[in-house]
C-alpha positions as CSV (number, residue, x, y, z in Angstrom):
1,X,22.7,28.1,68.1
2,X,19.3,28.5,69.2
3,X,16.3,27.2,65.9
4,X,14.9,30.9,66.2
5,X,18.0,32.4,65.1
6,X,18.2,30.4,62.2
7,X,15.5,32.2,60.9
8,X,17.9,35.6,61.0
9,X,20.6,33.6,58.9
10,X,20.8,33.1,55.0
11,X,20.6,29.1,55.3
12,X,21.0,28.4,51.7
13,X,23.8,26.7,50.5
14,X,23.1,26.2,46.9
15,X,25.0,28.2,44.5
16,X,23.8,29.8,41.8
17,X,23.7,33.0,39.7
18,X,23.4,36.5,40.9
19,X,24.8,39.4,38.2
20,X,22.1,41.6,39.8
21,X,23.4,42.1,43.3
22,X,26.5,44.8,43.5
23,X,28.0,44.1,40.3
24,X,29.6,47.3,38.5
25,X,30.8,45.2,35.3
26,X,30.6,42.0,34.1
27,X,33.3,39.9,35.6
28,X,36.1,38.9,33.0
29,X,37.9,35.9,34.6
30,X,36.4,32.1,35.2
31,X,37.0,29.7,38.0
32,X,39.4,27.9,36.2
33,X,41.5,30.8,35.3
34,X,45.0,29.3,36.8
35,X,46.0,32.9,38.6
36,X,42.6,32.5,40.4
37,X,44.0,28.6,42.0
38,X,45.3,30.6,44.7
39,X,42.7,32.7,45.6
40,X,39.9,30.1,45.3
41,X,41.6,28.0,48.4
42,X,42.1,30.6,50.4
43,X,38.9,31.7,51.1
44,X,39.4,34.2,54.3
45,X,41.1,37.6,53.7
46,X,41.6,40.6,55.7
47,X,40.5,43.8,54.5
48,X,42.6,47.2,56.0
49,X,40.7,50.5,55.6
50,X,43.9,53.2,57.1
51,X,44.3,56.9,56.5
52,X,43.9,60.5,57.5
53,X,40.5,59.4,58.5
54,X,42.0,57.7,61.7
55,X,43.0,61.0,62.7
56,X,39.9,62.8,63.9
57,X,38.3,58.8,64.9
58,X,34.9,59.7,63.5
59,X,34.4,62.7,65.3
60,X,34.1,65.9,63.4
61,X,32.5,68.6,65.1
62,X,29.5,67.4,67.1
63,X,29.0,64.3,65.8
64,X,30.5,61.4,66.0
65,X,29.3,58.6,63.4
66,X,31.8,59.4,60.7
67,X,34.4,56.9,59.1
68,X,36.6,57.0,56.0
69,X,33.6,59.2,54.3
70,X,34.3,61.9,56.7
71,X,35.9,64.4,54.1
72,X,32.7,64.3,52.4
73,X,30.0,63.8,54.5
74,X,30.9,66.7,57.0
75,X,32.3,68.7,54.0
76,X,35.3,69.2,55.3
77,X,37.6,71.9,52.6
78,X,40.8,70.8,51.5
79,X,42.8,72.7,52.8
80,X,41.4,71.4,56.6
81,X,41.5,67.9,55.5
82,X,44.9,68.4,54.3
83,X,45.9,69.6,57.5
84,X,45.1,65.9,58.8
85,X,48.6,65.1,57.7
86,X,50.1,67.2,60.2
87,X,48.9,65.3,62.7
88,X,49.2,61.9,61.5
89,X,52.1,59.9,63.4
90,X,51.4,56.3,63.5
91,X,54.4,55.1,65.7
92,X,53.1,52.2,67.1
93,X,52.5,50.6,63.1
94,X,54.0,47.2,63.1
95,X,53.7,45.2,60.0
96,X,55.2,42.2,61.0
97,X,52.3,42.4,63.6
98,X,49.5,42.8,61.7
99,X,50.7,40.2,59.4
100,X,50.9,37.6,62.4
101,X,47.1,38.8,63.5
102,X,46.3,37.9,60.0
103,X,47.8,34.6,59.8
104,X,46.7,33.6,63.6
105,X,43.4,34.4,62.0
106,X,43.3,31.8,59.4
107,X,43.3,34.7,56.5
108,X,45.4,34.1,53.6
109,X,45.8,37.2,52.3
110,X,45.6,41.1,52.7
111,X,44.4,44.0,51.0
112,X,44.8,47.8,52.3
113,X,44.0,51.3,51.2
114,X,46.5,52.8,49.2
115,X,44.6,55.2,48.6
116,X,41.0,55.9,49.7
117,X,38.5,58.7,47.9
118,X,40.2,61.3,50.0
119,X,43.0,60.8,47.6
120,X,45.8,60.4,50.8
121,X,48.3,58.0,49.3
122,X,49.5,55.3,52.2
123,X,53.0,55.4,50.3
124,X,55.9,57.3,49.0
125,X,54.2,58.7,45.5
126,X,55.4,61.2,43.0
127,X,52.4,63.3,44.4
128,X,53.6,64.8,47.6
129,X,50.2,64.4,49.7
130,X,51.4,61.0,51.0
131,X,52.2,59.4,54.4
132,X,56.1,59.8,53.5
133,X,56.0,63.2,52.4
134,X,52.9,65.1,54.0
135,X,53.5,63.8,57.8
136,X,56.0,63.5,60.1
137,X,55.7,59.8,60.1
138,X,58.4,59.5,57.1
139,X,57.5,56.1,56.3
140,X,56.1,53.5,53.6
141,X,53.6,51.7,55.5
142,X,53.1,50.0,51.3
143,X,56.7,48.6,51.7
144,X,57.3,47.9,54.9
145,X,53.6,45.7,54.8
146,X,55.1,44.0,51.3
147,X,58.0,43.4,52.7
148,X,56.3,41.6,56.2
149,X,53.9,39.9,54.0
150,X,56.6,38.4,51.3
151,X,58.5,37.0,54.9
152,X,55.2,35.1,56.1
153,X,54.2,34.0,52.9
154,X,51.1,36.0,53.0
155,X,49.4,37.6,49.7
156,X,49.6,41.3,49.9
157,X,46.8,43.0,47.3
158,X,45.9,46.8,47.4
159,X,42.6,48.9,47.1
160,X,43.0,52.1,44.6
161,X,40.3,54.4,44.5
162,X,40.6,54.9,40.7
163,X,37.9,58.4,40.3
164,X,36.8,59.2,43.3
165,X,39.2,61.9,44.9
166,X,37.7,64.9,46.9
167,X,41.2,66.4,47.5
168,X,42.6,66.2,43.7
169,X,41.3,69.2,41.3
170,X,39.6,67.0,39.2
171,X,38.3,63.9,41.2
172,X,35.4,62.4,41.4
173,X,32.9,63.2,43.5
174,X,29.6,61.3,44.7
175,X,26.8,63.0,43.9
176,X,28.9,65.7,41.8
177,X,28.2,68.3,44.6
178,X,31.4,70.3,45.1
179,X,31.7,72.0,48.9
180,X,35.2,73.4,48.0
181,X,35.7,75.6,44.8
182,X,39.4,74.8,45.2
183,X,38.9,70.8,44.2
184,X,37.3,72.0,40.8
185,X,39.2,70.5,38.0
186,X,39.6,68.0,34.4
187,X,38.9,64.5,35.5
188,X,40.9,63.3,32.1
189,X,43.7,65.4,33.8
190,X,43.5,64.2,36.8
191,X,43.5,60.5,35.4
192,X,46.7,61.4,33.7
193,X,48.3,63.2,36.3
194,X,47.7,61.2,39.4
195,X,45.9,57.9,38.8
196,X,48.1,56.7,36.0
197,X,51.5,57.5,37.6
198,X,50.2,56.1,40.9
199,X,49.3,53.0,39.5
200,X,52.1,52.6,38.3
201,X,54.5,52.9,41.2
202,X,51.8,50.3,43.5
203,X,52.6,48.0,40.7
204,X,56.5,48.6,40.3
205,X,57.5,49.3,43.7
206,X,56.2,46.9,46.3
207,X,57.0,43.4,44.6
208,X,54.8,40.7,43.3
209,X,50.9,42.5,44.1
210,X,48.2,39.8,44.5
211,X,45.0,41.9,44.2
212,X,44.2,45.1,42.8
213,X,40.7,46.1,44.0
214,X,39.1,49.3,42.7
215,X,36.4,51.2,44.6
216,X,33.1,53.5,43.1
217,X,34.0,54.5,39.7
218,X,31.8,57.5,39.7
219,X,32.1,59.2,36.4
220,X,35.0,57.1,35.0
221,X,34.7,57.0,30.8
222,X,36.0,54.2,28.8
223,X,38.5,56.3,27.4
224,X,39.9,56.9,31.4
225,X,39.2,52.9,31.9
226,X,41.3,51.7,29.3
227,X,44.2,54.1,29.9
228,X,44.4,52.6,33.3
229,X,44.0,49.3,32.1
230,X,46.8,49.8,30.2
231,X,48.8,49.9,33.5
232,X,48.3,46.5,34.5
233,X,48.3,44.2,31.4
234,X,51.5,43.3,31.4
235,X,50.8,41.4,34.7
236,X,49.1,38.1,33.8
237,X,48.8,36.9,37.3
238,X,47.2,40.1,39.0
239,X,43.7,39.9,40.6
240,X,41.4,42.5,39.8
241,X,37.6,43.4,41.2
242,X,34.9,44.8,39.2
243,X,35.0,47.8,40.2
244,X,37.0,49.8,37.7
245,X,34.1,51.2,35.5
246,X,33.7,52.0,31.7
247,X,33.0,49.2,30.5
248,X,36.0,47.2,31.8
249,X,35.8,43.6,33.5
250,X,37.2,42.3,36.5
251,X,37.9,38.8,37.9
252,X,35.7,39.0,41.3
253,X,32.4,39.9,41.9
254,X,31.9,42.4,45.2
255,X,29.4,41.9,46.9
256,X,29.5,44.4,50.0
257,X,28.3,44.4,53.8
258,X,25.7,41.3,52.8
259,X,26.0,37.8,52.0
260,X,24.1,37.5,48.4
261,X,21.6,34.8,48.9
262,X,22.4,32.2,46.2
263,X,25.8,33.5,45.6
264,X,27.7,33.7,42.0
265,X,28.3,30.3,40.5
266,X,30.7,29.8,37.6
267,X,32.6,33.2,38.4
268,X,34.2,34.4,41.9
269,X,33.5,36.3,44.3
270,X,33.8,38.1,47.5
271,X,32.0,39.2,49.8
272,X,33.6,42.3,51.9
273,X,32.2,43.7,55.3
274,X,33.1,45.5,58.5
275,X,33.4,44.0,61.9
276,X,31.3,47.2,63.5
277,X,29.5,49.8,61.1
278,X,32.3,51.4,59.8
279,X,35.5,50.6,57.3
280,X,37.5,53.2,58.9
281,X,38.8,53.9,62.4
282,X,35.5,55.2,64.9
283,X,36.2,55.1,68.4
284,X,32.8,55.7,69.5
285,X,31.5,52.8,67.3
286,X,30.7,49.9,69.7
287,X,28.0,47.7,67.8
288,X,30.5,44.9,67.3
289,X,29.8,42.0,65.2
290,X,30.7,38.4,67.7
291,X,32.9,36.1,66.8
292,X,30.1,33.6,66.3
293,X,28.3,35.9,64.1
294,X,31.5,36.0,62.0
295,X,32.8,32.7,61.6
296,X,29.2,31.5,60.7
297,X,29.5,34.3,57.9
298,X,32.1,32.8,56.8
299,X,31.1,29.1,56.7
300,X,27.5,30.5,54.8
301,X,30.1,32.4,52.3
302,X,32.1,29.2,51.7
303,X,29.2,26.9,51.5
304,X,28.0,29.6,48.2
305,X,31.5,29.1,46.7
306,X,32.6,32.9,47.9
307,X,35.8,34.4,49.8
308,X,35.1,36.3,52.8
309,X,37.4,39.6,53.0
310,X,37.0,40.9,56.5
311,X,37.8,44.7,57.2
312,X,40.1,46.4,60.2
313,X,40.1,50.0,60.5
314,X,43.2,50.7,62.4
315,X,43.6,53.5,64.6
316,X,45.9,57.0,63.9
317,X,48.6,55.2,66.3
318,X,48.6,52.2,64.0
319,X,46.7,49.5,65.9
320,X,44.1,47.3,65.0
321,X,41.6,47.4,68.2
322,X,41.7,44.7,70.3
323,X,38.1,43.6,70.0
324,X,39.2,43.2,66.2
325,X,42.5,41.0,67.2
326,X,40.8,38.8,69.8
327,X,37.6,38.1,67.3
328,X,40.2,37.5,64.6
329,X,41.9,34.7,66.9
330,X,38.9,33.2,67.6
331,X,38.0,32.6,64.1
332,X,41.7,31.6,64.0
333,X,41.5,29.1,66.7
334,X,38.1,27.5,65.0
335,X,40.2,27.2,61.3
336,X,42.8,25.4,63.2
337,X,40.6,22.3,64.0
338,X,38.3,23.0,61.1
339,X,40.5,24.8,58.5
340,X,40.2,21.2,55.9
341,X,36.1,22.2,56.1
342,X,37.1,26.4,54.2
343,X,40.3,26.0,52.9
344,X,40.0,24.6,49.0
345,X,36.4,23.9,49.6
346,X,33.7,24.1,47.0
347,X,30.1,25.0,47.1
348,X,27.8,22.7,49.0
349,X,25.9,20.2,46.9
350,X,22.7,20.6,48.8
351,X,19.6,22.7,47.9
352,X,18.9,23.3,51.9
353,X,19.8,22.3,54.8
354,X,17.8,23.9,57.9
355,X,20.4,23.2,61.0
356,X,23.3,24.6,58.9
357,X,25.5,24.4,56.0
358,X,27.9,22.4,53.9
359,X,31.5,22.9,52.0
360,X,32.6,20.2,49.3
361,X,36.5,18.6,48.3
362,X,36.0,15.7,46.1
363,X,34.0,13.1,47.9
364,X,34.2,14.5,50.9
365,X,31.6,16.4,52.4
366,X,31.3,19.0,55.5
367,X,28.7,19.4,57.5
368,X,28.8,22.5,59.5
369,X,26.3,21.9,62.5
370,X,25.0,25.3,63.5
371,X,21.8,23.7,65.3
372,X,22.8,20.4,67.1
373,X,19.8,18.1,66.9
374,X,18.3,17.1,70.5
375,X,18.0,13.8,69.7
376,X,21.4,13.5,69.0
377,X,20.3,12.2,64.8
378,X,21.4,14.5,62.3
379,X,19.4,13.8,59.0
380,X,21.3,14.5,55.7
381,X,19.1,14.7,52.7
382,X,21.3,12.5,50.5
383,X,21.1,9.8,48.4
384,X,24.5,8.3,47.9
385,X,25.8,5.5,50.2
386,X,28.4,7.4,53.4
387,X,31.2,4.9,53.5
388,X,32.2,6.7,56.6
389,X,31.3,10.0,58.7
390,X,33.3,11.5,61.6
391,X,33.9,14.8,63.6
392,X,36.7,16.9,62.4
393,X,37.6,17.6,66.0
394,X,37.7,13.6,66.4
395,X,38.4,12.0,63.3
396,X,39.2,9.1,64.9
397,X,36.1,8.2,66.1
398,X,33.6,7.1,63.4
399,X,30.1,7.7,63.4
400,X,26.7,5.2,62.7
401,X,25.4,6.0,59.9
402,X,21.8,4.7,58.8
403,X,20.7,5.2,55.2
404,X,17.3,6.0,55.1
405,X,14.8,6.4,51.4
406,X,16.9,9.7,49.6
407,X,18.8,10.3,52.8
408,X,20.4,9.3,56.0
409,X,20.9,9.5,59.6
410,X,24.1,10.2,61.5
411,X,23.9,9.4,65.0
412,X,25.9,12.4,66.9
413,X,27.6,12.3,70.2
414,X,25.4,13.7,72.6
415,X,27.0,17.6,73.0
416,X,28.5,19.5,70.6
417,X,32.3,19.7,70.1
418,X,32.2,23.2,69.3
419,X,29.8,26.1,70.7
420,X,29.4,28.0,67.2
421,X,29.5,25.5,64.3
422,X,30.5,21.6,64.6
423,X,31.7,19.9,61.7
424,X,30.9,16.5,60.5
425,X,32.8,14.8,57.7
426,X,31.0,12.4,55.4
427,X,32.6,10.5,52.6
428,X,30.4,9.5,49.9
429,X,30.4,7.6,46.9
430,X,29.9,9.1,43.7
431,X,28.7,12.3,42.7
432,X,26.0,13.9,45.5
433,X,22.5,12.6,44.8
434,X,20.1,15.4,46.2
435,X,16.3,16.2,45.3
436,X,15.3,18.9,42.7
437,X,14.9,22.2,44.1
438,X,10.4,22.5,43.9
439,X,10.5,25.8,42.2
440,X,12.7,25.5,39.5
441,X,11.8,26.2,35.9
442,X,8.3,26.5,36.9
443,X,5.4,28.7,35.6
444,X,5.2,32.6,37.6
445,X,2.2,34.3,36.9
446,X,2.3,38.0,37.7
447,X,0.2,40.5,38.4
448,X,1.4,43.0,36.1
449,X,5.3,42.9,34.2
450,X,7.5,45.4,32.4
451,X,7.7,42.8,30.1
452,X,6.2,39.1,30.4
453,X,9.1,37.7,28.9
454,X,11.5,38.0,31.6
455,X,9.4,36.3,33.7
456,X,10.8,32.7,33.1
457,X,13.9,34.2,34.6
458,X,12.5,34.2,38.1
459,X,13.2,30.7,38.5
460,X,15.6,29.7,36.1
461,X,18.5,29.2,38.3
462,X,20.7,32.5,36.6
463,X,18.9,35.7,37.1
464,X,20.9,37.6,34.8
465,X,18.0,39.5,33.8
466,X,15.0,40.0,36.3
467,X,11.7,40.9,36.5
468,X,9.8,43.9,37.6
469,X,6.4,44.9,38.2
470,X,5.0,47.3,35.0
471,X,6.0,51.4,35.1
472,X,3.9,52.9,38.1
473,X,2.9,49.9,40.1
474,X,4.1,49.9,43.6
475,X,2.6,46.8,44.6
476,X,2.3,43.0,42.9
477,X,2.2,39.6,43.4
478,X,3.6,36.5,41.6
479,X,1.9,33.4,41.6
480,X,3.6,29.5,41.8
481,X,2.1,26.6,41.0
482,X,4.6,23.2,41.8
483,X,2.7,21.1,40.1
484,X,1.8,18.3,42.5
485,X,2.0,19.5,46.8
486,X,5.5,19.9,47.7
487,X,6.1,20.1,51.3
488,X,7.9,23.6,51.2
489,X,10.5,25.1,54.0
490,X,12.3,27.7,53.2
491,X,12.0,30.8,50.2
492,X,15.1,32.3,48.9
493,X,14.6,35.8,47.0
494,X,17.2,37.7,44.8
495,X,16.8,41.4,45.0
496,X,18.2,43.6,42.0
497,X,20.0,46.4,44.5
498,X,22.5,47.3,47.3
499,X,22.4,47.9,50.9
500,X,23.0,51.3,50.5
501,X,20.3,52.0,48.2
502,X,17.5,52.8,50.4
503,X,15.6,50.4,49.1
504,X,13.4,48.7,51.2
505,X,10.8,45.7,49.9
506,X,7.8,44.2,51.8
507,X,7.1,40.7,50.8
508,X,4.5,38.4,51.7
509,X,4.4,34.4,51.7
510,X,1.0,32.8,51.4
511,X,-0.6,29.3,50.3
512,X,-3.4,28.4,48.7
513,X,-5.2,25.8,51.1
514,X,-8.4,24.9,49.5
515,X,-10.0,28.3,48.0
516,X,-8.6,30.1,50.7
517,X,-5.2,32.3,50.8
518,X,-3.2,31.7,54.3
519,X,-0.4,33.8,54.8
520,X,3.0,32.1,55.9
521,X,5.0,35.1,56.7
522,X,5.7,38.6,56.5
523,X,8.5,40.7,55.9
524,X,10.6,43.3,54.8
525,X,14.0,43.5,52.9
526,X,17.1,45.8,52.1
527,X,16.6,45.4,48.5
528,X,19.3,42.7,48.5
529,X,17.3,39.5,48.7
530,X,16.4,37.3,51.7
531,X,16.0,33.7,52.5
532,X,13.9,32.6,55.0
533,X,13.3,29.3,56.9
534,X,9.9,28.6,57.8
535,X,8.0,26.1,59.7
536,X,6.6,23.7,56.7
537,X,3.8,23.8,54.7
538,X,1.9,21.0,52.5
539,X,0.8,23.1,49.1
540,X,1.0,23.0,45.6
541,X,0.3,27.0,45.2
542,X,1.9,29.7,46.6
543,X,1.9,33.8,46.4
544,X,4.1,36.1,46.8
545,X,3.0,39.9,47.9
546,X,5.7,42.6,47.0
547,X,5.4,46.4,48.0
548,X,8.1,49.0,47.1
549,X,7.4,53.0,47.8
550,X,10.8,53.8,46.3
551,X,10.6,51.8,42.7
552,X,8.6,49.1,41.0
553,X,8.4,46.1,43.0
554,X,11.4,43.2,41.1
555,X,13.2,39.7,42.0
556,X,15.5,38.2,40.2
557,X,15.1,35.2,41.3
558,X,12.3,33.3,43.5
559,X,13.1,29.8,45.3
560,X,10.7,27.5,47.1
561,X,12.8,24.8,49.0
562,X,11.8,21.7,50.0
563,X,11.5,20.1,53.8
564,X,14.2,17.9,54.3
């Protein structure tokens, strides 16, 4: 990878708290919640977004951007939608195919739409608008998946969407806007009538389910919340997401379509995300993530101590597109030389690392090399004696090491074994010896505050509560003072909100260099945090500018990294 395109990449790979970003409910389940072993070593899912929606391929009318939203974004009636069915003849579905994609893949599990907000059920369901009963497909793509998935010894999990349903009198809607008169209806009655008994039959019909993962609870009450709770407590060992609403917990955090920049540590998570810009089937959708792009999600995912569930959105005929499959074997391919560097892993020990990122199992570390040094010396900023260090592509070939004052050099063969991410195995002794991270617990001095308590949080290490800028301010600036200079890198910020929030934050780095303010960069975020690698600077003072037009300026966390 070339060093400018570092700068586009979250390259932190310290873990710590982040409740803020996506989280519906606080998550219920630990770490060391036994049903989670499973699920914390595998670290690489695939995600299955399949429905009516395949049907029309994101085209409805003129346009042509639609996905699995396309019921309600081109406000389409029910009786239309409905028609869908009709149509919908997936003949070329083969589970035991998809399954052996999966596995060639690496991923150690799956999770598919049974059903999505346009209330379709992807099984045979008491409720006739299903794929068994509504089309002339006649089958249970639910059981013939299970039963694929039990054969390979592959985790099967499924998405429910719990209140949102724009076919169902009674369903949820987003933005509560109705465009058919015929959908409205009692949203407890719709609870009782369809989500309940559905539930139900997902979990007593298909075998031992893995993961039960929720989606938008738009208007869901605690009263609606705990009757489907109610469902699923007599199964100890399911997963569930935090997405259910009212009040209930979950076992994983969701992060969606972004990689949170300091991750969740202490609780899991997952991060999901398309491989173009939709979940669900769009032929005209071309913007393709790369495989590089994708496996060095991944690696940055495991080095925060997260899962990585990665989406397909099959087409009507039942195929994952080939750009999909032969991405998918790529990152499959990389696992199979790598795989000891994500599977089981835990979250790197190190503050920052500028040429990649690291994964943890006992006393053995992983390097993953995005940026191969020219000089062939790879510098790891640790102090603990390497008793050894060696490529995972050729671990029989050690590697010099030199211990250096608080770190040392690892002289590196001369090319890279891999194109996208190399990975060098160090064994250490003791626990990881790393410097203090510049920023943390220090003084923030703001320009204004909604309330000055809550700024110790900005660098506390667990931004469970934030700060933001007093009622009517649209811009501020928080001022840092480390103490003694502090060669500085790299800052990391923690935004309070979600990709799809239209929330866009300016930010500006500066440093104080004598009486004078110098900026260091500028920018502008998504509202979900950046991190940002820098060429360094020599200061003991640094300000941070924040605009917002939308809301008060916040962070929920601020992090100054040091050079290595």
């Amino acid at each position: 990878m070339k060093k400018n395109a570092i700068f586009l990449l979250a390259i932190i790979s310290f873990s710590m708290s982040l409740l803020a970003q996506n989280v519906e409910t606080n998550s219920g389940s630990k770490q060391n919640d036994p049903k989670m072993q499973w699920w914390r070593e595998a670290k690489f899912g695939m995600f299955i977004h399949w429905g009516l929606y395949a049907v029309p391929s994101g085209k409805w009318g003129d346009k042509t951007t639609y996905g699995e939203w396309i019921m309600h974004t081109a406000k389409i009636s029910r009786a239309e939608y409905g028609a869908l069915a009709k149509q919908f003849n997936p003949t070329q579905f083969n589970a035991e195919e998809w399954v052996k994609i999966a596995k060639a893949a690496g991923q150690k599990y799956m999770v598919i739409t049974s059903k999505h907000h346009d209330g379709f059920a992807m099984f045979k369901s008491s409720d006739p608008y299903n794929i068994y009963d509504a089309t002339p497909f006649k089958r249970d793509i639910l059981k013939e998946l299970a039963d694929a998935c039990r054969k390979n010894d592959m985790k099967l999990g499924f998405y429910y969407s719990q209140a949102q349903d724009w076919y169902h009198p009674g369903g949820a809607l987003s933005g509560n806007k109705e465009w058919d008169e015929t959908h409205k209806g009692d949203m407890n009655k719709y609870v009782d009538s369809i989500v309940v008994p559905q539930v139900k039959e997902i979990m007593e019909n298909y075998g031992d389910v893995a993961v039960l993962w929720w989606d938008t609870p738009v208007n869901i009450t605690p009263e609606m919340a705990q009757k489907i709770s109610a469902v699923i407590k007599k199964y100890p060992n399911l997963i569930t997401n935090n997405r259910l609403g009212g009040g209930v917990g979950g076992d994983l955090e969701t992060p969606e379509q972004f990689i949170p920049a300091t991750g969740f540590p202490g609780r899991n998570w997952e991060v999901c995300m398309t491989m173009n810009g939709h979940w669900g089937y769009n032929a005209y959708d071309d913007k393709w993530k790369s495989t590089s792009d994708l496996l060095q999600k991944l690696i940055d995912i495991a080095s925060k101590g997260g899962n990585f569930l990665l989406n397909v959105g099959p087409n009507q005929y039942g195929i994952i597109p080939e750009v999909c499959q032969q991405n998918l074997k790529e990152m499959g391919d990389w696992l199979k030389i790598n795989g000891d560097a994500i599977y089981g892993t835990k979250a790197s020990p190190f503050p920052f690392l500028s040429w990649g990122r690291a994964t943890r199992k006992g006393q053995t570390i992983y390097l993953h090399v995005f940026d191969w040094p020219k000089d062939g010396k790879l510098i790891v900023p640790i102090g603990n004696k390497i008793k050894k260090a060696y490529l995972l592509a050729d671990a029989k070939t050690l590697l010099n090491v030199k211990a250096g004052k608080g770190n040392s050099s690892i002289q590196l063969p001369n090319y890279a074994p891999d194109k996208i991410a190399s990975v060098v195995a160090i064994q250490i002794e003791g626990e990881p010896v790393v410097q203090a991270i510049p920023s943390a617990g220090v003084k923030v001095v703001a320009s204004s505050s909604d309330d000055a308590n809550k700024l110790t949080a900005l660098t506390d290490g667990d931004p469970k509560a934030g700060w933001k800028a007093a009622k009517g301010e649209k811009s501020a600036t928080l001022d840092i003072d480390l103490g003694a200079p502090t060669n500085i890198q790299c800052l990391s910020l923690v935004e309070p909100w979600h990709p799809w929030s239209g929330v866009t934050q300016k930010h500006e780095l500066q440093y104080l260099n004598g009486t004078e303010w110098k900026t260091i960069f500028k920018g502008q975020t998504d509202g979900t945090g950046l991190t940002k690698l820098f060429i360094p600077v020599l200061a003991q003072k640094f300000r941070i500018i924040l605009e917002n037009v939308k809301f008060e300026p916040a962070i929920n966390e601020l992090i100054l990294f040091r050079a290595e």
